[in-house]
N, C-alpha and C positions, 0 to 999 in steps of 0.2 A: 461646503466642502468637509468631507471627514477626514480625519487625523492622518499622519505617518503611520506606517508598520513597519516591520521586516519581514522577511520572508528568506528562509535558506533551505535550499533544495527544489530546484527549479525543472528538474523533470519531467516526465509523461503526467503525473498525479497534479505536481506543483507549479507548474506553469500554467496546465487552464484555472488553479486556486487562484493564482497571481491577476491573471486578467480580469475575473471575477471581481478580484477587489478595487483592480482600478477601473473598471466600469460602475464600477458603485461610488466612484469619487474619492477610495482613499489615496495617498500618494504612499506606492509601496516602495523601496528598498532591497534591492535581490543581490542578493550571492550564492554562487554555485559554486563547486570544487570543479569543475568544467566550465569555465569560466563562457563560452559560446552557448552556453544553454541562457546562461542569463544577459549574455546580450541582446540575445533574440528578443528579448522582454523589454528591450527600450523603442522596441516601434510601439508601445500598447502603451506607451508612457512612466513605464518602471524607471527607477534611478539604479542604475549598478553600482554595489560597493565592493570594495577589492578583501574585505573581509567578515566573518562573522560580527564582531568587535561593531561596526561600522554600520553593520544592517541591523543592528540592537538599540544604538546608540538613542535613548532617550525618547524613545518609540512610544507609543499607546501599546503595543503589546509586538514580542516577535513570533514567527509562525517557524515551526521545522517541518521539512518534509524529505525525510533522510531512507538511507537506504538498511541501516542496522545499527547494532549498538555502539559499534565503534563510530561509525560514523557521527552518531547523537554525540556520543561523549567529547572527542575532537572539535565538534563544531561549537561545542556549550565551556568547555573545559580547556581547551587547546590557548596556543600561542597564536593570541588576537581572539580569543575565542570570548562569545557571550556573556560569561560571567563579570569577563571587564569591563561590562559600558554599565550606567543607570538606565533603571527600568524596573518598571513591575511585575509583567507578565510574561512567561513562555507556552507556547500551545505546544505540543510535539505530537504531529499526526504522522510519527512513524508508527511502524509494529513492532516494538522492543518486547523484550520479557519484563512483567511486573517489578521481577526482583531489581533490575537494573533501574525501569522506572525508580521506584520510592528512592536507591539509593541518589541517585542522581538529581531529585525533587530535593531533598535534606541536604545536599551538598550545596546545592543551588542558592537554598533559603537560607543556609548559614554564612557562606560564600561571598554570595552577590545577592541578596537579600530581594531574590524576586521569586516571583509566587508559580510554579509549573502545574500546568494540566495535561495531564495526557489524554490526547483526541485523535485516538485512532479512526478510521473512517473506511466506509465500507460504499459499492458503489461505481467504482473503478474510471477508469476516465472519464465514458459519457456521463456519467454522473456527476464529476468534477466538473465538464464543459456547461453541464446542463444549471450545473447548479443544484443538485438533487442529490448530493450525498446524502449517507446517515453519520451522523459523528455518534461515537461511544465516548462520553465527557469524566475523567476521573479528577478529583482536587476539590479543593475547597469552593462551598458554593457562594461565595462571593466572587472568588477568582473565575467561576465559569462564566457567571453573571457578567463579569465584565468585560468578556472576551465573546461574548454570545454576536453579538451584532455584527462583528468583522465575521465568524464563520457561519453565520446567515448568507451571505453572500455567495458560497456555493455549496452548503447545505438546506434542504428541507426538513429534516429533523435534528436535533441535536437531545439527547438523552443526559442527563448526569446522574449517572450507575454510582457515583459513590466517591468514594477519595482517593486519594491518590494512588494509582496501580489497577485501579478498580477499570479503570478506561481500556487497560490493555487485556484484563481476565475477560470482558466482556469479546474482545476485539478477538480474543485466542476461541471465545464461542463459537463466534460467526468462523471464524475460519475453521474448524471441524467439522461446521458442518457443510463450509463450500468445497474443503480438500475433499474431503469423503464423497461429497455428490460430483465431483468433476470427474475421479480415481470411477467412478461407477457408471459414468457417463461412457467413460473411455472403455471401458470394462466392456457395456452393452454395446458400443460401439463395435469394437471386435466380436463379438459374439452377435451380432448380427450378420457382418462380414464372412467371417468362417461358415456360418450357415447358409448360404446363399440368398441373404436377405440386403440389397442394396441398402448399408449403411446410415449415407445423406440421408434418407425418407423417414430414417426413425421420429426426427423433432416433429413431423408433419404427423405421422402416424400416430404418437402418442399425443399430442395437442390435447388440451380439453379434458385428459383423463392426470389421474394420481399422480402419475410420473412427469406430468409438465413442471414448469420452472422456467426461471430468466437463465440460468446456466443448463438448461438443456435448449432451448432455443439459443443460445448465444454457442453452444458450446460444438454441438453435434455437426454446423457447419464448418466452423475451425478445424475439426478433425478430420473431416473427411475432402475436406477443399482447400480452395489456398485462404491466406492470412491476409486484409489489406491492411492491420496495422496490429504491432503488439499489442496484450492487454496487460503482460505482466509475465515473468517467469519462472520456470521449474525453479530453481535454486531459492527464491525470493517465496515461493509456495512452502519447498522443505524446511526453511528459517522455521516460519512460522510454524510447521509443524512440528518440529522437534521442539520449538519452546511450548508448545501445549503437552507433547509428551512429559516434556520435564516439569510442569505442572501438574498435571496428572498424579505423577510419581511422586513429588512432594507431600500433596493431600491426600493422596492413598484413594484417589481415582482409577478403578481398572477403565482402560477403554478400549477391550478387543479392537473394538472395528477401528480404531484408528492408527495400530499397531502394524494393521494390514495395511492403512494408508501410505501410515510411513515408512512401509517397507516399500511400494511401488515409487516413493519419489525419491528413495536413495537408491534403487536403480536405474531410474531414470536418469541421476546425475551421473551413477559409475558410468553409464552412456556416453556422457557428455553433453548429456541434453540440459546441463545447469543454467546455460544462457539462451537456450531455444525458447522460443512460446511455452507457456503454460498448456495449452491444449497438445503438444506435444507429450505429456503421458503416455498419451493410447499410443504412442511406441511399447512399452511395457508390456501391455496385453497383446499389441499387435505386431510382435518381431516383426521385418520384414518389410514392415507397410511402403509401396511406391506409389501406386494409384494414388491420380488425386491428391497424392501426396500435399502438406502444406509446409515442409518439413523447412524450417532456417536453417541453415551449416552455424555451428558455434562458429565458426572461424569468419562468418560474412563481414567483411568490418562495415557493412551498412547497417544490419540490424544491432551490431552490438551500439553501435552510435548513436543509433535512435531509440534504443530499449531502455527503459528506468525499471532496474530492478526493484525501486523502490513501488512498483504499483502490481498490488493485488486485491481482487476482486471486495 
């Protein structure tokens, strides 16, 4: 049998992480700020605890899987929060900004004298279910080394890019370059449409040449069809793009082409599309669109129920 963990943030990302771990025999620990997401996780044999504080408590190491930076810091820092129990190790596979990373690593270690990695992860649900993520591993490499084993369990790769912060500058890469290829996805998508080019047939049509990709086959259906489950949303998309802008901006990175990205997802949200599907962009290029439509109403309280903004691609 392997050890205890924690786990906080129980989600679309962090629930199939959780099962993963107790299919693999450890005995994990959940709490959710929705406390019915982490119930659900006591038929798969999770223990619910009623706070952060509680799912830390003396663990082999605890896991985050949050939806932003207030969230991290509440759940690590708050009343009953993280900092207060014994323990060594924290994972944090949210997508936070560097800067808030390292601050909150050094609070942590002076604090409550436990060791943070930040392990953003790339991959998106089936990846989590599958077991198949990629982790982007930032911290010391002892502290990755000892936390490698629990996130073997639904990762196939894990990288360690460096130290502390380094896990999220990585995480801010991959995601410029999936904002920009969704933003372009959606783009051609309309401009197939406008031209009397049925749409749907592009992923089929371009197969096999330059423009293939797991987000043109995943994606081009989403847009042009209906949804049968989130993958992650516009608003939770724009986050992470504007912390790469402000990136960017600090190093004295120009990055045109993402400038234009992040103009179509802060339209997207003037929209209201901040809680719809991510593949909801091609609204942007595509005023208008009904056909085929896949379109969620923000206002469904089905999908906001079911959606973790905490998961993107």
């Amino acid at each position: 049998m392997s050890g205890i963990v924690g786990f906080c943030g129980t989600g679309l990302m962090g629930a199939p992480m959780v099962r993963r771990l107790l299919a693999a025999g450890y005995r994990v620990r959940v709490w959710n700020r929705s406390p019915e997401k982490a119930r659900a996780l006591q038929a798969y044999g999770a223990t619910m605890v009623e706070s952060p504080q509680a799912a830390a408590h003396n663990v082999e190491a605890v896991f985050l899987c949050l939806t932003d930076e207030a969230a991290v810091e509440a759940t690590v820092f708050g009343d009953k929060g993280i900092q207060n129990a014994p323990g060594s190790w924290l994972v944090d596979h949210s997508s936070i900004s560097p800067v808030a990373t390292r601050e909150f690593a050094a609070r942590l270690a002076r604090d409550g004298g436990r060791l943070w990695v930040d392990a953003p992860v790339s991959g998106g649900v089936a990846g989590a279910t599958a077991g198949t993520l990629s982790i982007m591993a930032g911290g010391s490499a002892p502290a990755v080394r000892a936390t490698t084993a629990c996130m073997q369990t639904y990762a196939s790769r894990i990288t360690h890019v460096g130290d502390t912060g380094a896990g999220q500058i990585a995480k801010l890469c991959n995601q410029t370059i999936v904002a920009s290829t969704i933003n372009a996805i959606a783009e051609a998508v309309a401009l197939a449409q406008k031209n009397g080019v049925e749409a749907s047939i592009l992923n089929t049509a371009l197969a096999g040449g330059w423009a293939d990709s797991v987000l043109l086959q995943t994606f081009v259906p989403r847009m042009t069809g209906p949804i049968d489950r989130p993958l992650g949303t516009v608003s939770t998309m724009l986050k992470d793009v504007e912390n790469v802008a402000t990136l960017a901006e600090k190093s004295g990175v120009s990055l045109r082409g993402l400038d234009a990205v992040l103009a179509s997802f802060r339209e997207a949200a003037s929209q209201g599309l901040g809680c719809a599907d991510l593949s909801e962009i091609v609204r942007v290029a595509w005023p208008g669109k009904t056909e085929g439509s896949s379109m969620q109403s923000p206002n469904d309280a089905h999908f906001l129920a079911t959606n973790d903004p905490g998961a993107t691609p």
